[in-house]
N, C-alpha and C positions, 0 to 999 in steps of 0.2 A: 577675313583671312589674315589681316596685316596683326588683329589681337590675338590671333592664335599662335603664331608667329613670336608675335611679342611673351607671350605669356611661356611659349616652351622656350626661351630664352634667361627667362626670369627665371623660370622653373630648375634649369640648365646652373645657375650661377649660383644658386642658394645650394644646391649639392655640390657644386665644386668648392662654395666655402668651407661648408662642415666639412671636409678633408684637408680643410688648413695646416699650414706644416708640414707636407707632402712635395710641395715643389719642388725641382729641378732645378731653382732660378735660385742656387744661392747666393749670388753677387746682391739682390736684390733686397736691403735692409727693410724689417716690419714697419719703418713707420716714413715707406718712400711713397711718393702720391701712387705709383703703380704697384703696387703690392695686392691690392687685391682685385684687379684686372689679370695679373699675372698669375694669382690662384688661382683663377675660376677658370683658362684658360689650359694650364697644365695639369698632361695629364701623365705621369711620370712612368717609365715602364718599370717595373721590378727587376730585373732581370741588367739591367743597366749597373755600373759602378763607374764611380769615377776613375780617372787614371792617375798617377802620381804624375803633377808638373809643375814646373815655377811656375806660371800664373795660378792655377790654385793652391798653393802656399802661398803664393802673396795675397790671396782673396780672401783664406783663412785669417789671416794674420788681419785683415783690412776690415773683416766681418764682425770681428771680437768687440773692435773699437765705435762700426757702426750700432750694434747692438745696443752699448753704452750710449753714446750720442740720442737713439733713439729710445733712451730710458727701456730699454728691454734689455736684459741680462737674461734673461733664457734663451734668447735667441743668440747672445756672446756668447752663451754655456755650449750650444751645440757644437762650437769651432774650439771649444777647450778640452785641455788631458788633465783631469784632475783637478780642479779648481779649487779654492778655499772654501769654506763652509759659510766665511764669511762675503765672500765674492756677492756681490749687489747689494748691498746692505751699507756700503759707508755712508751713504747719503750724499754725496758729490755728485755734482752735477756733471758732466762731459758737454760741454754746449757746440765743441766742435775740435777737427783734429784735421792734420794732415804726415801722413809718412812720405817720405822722400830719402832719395837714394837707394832704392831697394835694393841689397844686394842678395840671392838667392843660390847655395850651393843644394845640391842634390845628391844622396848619395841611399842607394835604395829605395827605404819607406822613411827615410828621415833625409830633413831637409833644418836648413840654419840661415835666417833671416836678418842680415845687419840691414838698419836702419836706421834713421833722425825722425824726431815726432815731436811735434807741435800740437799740442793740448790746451784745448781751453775748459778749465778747471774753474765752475762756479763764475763766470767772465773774467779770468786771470786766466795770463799764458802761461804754458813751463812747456823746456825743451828740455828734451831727453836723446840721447843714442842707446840703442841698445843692438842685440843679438836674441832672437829667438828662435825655440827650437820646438818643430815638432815634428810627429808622427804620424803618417797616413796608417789608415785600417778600415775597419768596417764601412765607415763614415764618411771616408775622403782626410783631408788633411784636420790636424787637431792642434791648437796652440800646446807645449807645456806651458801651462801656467805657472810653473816657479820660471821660469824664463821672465815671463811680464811681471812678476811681483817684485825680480832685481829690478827694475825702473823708478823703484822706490815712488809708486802715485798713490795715491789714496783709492782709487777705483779698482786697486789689485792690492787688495790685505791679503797679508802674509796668514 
């Protein structure tokens, strides 16, 4: 009983992985220890949409940077409007970051993000303030990426 048990569990989780990318759990960066406990577990309804709010603009904006940290820039791309062509491609490393001060105005489906950010670039720091601005749609909220290419890093080519 307890292997049959076991086995439609196992069974269970090997289909919820092939649906990767499907989660609900976007705070939840691809290379966080629970990431694929959290796949196999979500089961997202369609029919669902996010709503426009400062905490997700600030998770968009938080997501872009986990992305990078966690050497996945497809998964920064989801949270992005329009990205570079060259966007994941500099070869810089993000080995870790912190934003602070979020400031978050709202104003319809656009929202403007002032911020201070602490980048560790290759194991060097650089601080930045910046302003970014995006767009909610289909998706939920979207960084504009000329917003983060003003930051002048190398992990947002122009």
């Amino acid at each position: 009983m307890k292997k049959l048990v076991f086995l439609g569990l196992l069974g269970g989780l090997s289909l919820a992985q092939a649906q990767a990318g499907t989660s609900p759990f976007v705070d939840v960066p691809p290379c966080h220890w629970a990431r694929a406990a959290i796949e196999a577990i979500a089961r997202p309804d369609p029919n669902l949409r996010p709503q426009p709010s400062a905490l997700l603009a600030e998770n968009a904006l938080r997501q872009v940077f986990e992305g990078l940290r966690c050497n996945d820039p497809v998964w920064s791309q989801r949270f992005l409007l329009n990205p570079s062509a060259a966007f994941g491609q500099s070869g810089v490393r993000l080995d870790g970051f912190s934003l602070e001060n979020l400031q978050t105005q709202l104003s319809g489906n656009q929202a403007t993000l002032r911020f201070r950010l602490l980048a560790v670039l290759d194991g060097a720091p650089v601080r930045r303030s910046g302003e970014a601005q995006l767009v909610f749609g289909e998706q939920g909220w979207q960084v504009v990426y000329a917003s983060l290419a003003a930051l002048n890093l190398p992990v947002f080519p122009r």
